[in-house]
Biopython code that builds the backbone (N, CA, C, O; Angstrom):
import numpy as np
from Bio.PDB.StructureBuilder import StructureBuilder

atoms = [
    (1, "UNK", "N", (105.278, 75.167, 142.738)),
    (1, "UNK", "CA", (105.483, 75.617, 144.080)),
    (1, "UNK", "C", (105.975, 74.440, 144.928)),
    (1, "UNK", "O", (105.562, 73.300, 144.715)),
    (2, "UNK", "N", (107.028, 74.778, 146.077)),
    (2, "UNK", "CA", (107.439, 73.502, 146.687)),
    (2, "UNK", "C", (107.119, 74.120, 147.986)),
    (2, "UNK", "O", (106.796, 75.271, 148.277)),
    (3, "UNK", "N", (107.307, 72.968, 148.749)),
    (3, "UNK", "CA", (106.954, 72.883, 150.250)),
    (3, "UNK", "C", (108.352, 73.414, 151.121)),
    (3, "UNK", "O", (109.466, 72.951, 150.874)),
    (4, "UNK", "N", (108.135, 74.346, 152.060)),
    (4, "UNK", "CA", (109.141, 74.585, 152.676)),
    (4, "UNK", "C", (109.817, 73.820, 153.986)),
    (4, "UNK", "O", (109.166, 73.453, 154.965)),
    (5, "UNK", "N", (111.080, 73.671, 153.835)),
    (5, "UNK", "CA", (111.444, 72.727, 154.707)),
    (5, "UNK", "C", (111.030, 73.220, 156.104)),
    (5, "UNK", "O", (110.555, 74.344, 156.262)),
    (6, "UNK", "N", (111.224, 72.341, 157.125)),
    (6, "UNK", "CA", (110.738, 72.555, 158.053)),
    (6, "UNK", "C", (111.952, 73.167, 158.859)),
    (6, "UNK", "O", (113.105, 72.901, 158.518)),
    (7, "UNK", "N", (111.715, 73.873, 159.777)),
    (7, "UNK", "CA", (112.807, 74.771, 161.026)),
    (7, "UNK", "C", (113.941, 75.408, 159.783)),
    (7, "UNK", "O", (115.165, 75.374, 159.658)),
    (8, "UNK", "N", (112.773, 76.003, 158.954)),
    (8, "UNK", "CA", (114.623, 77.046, 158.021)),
    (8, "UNK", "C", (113.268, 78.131, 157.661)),
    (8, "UNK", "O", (112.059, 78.068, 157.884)),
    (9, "UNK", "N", (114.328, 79.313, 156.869)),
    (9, "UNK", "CA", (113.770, 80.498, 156.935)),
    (9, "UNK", "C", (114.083, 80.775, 155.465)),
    (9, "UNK", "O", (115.133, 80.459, 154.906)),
    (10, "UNK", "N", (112.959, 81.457, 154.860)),
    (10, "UNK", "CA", (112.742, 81.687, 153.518)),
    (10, "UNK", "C", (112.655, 82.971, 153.291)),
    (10, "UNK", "O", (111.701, 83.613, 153.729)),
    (11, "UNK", "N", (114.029, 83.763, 152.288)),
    (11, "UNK", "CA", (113.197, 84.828, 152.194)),
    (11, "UNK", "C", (113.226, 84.991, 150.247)),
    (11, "UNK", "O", (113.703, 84.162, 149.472)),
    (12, "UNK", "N", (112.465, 86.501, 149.835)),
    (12, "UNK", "CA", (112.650, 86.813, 148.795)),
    (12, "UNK", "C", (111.679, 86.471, 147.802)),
    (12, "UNK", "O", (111.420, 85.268, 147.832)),
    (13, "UNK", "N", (110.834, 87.341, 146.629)),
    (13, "UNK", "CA", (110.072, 87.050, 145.966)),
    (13, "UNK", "C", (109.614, 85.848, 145.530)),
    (13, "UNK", "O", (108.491, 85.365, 145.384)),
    (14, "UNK", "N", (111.028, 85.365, 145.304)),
    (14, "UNK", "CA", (110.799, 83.979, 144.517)),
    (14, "UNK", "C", (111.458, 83.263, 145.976)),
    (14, "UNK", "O", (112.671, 83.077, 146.064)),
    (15, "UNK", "N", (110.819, 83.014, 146.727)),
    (15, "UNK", "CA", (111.329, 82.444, 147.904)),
    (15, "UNK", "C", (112.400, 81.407, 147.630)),
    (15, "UNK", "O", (112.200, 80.336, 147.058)),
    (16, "UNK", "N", (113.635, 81.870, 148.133)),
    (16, "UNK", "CA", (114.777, 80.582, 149.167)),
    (16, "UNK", "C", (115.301, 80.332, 149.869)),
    (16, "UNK", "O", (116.193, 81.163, 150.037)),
    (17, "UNK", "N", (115.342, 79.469, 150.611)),
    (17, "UNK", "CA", (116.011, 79.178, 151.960)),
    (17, "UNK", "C", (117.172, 79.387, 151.682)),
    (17, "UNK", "O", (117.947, 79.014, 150.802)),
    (18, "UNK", "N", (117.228, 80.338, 152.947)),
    (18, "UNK", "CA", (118.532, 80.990, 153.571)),
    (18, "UNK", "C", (119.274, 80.270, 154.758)),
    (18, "UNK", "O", (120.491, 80.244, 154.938)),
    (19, "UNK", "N", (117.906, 79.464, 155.838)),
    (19, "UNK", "CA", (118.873, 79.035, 157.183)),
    (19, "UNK", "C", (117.638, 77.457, 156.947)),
    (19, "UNK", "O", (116.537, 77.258, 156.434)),
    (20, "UNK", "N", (118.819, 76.556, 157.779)),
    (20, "UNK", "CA", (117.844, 76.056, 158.306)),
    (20, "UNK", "C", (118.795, 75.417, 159.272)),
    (20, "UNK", "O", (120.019, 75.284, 159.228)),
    (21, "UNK", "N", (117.716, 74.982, 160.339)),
    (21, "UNK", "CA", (118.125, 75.228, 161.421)),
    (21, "UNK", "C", (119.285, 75.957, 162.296)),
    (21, "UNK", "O", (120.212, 75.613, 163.030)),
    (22, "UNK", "N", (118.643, 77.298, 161.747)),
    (22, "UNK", "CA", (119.861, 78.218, 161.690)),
    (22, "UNK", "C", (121.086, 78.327, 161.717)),
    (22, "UNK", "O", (121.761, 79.095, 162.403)),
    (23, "UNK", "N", (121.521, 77.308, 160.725)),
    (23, "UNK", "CA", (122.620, 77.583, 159.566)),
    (23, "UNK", "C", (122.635, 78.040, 158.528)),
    (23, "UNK", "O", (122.152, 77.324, 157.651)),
    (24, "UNK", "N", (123.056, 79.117, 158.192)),
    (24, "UNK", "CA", (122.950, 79.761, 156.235)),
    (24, "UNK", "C", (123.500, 78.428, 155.773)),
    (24, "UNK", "O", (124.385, 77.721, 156.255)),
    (25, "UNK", "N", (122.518, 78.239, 154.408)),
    (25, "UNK", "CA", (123.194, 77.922, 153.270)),
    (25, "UNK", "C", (123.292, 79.033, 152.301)),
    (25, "UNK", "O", (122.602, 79.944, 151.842)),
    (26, "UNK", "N", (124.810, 78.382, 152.183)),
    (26, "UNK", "CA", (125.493, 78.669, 150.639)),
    (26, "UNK", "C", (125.676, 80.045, 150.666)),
    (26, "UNK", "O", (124.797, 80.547, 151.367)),
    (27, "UNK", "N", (126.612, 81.066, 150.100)),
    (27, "UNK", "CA", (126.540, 82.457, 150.464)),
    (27, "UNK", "C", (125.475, 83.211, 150.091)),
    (27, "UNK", "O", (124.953, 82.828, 149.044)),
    (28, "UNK", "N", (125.079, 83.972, 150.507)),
    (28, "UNK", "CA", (123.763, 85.032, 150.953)),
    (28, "UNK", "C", (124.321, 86.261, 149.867)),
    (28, "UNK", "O", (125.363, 86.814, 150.219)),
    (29, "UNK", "N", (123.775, 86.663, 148.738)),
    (29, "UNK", "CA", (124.181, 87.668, 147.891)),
    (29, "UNK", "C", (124.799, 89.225, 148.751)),
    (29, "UNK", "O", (125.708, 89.921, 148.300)),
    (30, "UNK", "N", (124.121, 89.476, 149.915)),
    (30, "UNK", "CA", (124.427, 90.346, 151.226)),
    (30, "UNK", "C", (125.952, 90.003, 151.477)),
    (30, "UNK", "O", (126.705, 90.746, 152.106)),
    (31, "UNK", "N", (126.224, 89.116, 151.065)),
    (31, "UNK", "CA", (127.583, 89.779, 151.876)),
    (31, "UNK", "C", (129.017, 89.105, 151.297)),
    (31, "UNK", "O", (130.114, 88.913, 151.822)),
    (32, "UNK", "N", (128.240, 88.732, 149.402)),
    (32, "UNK", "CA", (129.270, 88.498, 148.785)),
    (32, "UNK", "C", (129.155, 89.423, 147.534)),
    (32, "UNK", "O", (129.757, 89.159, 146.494)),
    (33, "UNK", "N", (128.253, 90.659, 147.699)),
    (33, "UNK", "CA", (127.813, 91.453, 146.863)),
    (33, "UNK", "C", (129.153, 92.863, 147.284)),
    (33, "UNK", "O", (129.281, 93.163, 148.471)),
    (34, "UNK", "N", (129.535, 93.180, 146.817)),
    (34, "UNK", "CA", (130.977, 94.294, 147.229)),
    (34, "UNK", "C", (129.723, 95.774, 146.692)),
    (34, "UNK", "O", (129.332, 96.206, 145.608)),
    (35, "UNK", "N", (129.404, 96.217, 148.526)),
    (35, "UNK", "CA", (128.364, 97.340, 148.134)),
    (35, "UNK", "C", (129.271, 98.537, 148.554)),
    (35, "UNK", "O", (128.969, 99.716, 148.737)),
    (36, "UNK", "N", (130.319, 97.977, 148.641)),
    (36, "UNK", "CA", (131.118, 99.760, 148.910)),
    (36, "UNK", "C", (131.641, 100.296, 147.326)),
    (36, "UNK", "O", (131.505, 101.445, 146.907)),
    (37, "UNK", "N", (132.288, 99.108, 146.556)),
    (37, "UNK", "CA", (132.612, 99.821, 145.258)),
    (37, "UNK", "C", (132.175, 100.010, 144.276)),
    (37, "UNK", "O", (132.734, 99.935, 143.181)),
    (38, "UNK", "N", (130.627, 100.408, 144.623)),
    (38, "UNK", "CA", (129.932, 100.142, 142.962)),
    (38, "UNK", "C", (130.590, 101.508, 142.266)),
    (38, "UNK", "O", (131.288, 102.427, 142.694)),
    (39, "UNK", "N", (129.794, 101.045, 140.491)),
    (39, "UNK", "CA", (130.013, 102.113, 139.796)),
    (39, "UNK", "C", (128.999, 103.106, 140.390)),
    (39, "UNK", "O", (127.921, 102.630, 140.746)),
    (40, "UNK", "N", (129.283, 104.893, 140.596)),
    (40, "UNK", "CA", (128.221, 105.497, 140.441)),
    (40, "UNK", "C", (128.380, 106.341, 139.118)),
    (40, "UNK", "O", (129.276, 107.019, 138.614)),
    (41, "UNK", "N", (126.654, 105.860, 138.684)),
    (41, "UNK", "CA", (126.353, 105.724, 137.036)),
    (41, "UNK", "C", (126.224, 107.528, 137.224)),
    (41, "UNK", "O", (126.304, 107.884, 136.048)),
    (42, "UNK", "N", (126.121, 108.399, 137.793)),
    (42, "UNK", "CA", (126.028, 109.882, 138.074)),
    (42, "UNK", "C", (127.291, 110.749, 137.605)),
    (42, "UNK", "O", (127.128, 111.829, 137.037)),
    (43, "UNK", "N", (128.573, 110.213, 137.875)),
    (43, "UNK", "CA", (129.663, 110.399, 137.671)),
    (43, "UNK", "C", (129.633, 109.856, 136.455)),
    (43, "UNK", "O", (129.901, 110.757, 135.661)),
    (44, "UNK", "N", (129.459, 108.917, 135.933)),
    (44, "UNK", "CA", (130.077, 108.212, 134.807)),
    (44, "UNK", "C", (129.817, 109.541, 133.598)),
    (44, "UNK", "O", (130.573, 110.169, 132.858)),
    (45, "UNK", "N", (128.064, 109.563, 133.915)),
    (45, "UNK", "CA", (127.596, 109.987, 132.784)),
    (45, "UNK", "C", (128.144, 111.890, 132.835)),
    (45, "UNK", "O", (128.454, 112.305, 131.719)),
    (46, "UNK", "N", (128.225, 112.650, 133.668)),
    (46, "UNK", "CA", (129.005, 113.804, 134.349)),
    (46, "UNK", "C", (130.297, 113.424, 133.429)),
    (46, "UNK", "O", (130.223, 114.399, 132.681)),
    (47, "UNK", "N", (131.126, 112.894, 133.080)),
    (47, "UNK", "CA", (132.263, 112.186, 132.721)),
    (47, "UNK", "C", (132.188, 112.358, 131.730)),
    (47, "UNK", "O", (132.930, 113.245, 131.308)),
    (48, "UNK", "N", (131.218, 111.611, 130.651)),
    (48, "UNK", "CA", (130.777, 111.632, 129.557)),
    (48, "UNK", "C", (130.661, 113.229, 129.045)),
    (48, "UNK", "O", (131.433, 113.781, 128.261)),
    (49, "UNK", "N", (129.705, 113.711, 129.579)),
    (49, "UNK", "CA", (129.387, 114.538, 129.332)),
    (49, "UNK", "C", (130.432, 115.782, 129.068)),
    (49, "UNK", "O", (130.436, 116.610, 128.157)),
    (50, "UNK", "N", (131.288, 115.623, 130.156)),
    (50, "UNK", "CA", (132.567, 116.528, 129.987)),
    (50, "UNK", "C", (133.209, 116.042, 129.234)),
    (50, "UNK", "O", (134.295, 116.535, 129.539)),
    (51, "UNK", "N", (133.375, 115.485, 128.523)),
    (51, "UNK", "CA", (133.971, 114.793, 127.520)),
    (51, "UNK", "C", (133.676, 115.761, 126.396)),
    (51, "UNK", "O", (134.253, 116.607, 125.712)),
    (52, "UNK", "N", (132.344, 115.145, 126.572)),
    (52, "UNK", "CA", (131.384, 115.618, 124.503)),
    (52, "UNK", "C", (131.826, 117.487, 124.565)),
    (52, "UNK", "O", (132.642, 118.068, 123.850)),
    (53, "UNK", "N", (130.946, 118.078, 125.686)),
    (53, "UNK", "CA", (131.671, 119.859, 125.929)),
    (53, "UNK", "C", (132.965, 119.556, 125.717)),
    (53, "UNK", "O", (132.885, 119.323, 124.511)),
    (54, "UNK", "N", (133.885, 119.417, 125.935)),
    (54, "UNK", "CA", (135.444, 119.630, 125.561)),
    (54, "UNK", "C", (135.581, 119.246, 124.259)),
    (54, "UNK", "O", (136.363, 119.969, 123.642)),
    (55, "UNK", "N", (135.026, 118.236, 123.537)),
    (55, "UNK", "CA", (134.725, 118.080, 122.036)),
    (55, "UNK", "C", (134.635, 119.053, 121.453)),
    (55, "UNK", "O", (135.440, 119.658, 120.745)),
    (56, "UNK", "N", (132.744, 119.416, 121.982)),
    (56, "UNK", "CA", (132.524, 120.755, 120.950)),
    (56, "UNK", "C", (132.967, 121.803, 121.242)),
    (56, "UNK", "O", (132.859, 122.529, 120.254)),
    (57, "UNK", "N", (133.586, 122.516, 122.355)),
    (57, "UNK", "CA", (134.467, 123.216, 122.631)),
    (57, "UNK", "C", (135.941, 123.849, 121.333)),
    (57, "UNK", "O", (136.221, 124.885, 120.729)),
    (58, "UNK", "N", (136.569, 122.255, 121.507)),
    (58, "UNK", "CA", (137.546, 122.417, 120.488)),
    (58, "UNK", "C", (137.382, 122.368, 119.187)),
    (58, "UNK", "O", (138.379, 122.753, 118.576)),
    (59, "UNK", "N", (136.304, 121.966, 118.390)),
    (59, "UNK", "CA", (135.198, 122.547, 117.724)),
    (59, "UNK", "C", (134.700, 123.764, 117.401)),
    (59, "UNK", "O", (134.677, 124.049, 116.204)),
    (60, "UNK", "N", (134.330, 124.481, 118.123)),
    (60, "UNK", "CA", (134.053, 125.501, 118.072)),
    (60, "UNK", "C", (135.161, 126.454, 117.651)),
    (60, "UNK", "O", (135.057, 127.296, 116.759)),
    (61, "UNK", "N", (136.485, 126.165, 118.573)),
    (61, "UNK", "CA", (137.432, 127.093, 118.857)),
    (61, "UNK", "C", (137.850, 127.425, 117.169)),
    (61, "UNK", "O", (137.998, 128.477, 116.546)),
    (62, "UNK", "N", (137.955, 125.939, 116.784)),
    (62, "UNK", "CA", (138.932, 125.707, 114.970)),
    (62, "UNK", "C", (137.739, 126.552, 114.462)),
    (62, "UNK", "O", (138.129, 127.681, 114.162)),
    (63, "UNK", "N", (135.979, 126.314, 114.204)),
    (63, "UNK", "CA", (135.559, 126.985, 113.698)),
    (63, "UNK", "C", (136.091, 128.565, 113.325)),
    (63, "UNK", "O", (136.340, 129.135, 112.262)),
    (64, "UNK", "N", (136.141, 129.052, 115.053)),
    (64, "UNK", "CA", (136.327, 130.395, 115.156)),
    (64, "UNK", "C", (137.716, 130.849, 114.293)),
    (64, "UNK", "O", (137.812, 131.857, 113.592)),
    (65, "UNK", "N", (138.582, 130.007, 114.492)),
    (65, "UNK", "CA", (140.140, 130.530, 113.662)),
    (65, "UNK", "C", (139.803, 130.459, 112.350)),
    (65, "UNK", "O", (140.146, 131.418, 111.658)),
    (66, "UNK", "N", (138.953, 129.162, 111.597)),
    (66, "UNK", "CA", (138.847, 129.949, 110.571)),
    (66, "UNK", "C", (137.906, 130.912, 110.087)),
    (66, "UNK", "O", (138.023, 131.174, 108.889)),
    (67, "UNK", "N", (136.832, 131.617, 110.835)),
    (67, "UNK", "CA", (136.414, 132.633, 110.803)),
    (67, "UNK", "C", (137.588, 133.886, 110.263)),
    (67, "UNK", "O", (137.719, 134.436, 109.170)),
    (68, "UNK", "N", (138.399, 134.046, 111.669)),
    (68, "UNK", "CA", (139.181, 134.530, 111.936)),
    (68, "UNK", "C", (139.957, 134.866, 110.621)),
    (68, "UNK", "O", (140.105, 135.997, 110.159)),
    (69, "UNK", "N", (140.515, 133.475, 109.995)),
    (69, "UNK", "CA", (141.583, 133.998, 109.168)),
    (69, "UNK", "C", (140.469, 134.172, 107.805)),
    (69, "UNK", "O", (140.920, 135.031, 107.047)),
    (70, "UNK", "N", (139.406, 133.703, 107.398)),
    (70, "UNK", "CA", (138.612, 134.202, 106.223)),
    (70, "UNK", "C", (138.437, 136.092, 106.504)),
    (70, "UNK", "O", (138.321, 136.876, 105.562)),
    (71, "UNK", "N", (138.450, 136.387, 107.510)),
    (71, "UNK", "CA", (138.151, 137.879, 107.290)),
    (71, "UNK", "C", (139.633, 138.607, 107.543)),
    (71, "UNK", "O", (139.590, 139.833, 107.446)),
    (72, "UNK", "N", (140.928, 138.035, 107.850)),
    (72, "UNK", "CA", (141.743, 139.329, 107.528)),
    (72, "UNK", "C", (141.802, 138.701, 106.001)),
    (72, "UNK", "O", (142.386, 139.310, 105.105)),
]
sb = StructureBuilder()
sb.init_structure("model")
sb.init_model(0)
sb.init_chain("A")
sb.init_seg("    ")
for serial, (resi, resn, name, xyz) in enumerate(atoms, 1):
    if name == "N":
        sb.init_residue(resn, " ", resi, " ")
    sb.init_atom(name, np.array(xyz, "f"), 0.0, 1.0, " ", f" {name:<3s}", serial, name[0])
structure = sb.get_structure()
């Protein structure tokens, strides 16, 4: 454990100074973190998923033809 400097501001579990004497150091994950373009993992997997159905889909379909042609 270390001693916190004096006139700066600490934040975060594992505490680190962010200001001192209210100056930031060093960039702040806030606002070099790009929170408008994340992936959303909701879509991805929606994505996926329509994927695998259109798989077994076309799957299915070949099954059915040769159904189809075993009985004429």
């Amino acid at each position: 454990m270390q001693e916190v400097p004096p006139d700066s501001t600490v934040v975060g579990i594992k505490a680190r100074v962010v200001k001192i004497a209210g100056q930031r150091i060093g960039p702040s994950p806030a606002y070099t973190l790009d929170q408008i373009n994340l992936p959303d993992p909701l879509a991805q997997e929606l994505c996926r998923l329509q994927s695998r159905v259109y798989a077994n889909e076309q799957k299915l379909r070949k099954e059915e033809a040769r159904e189809r042609e075993a009985d004429e």
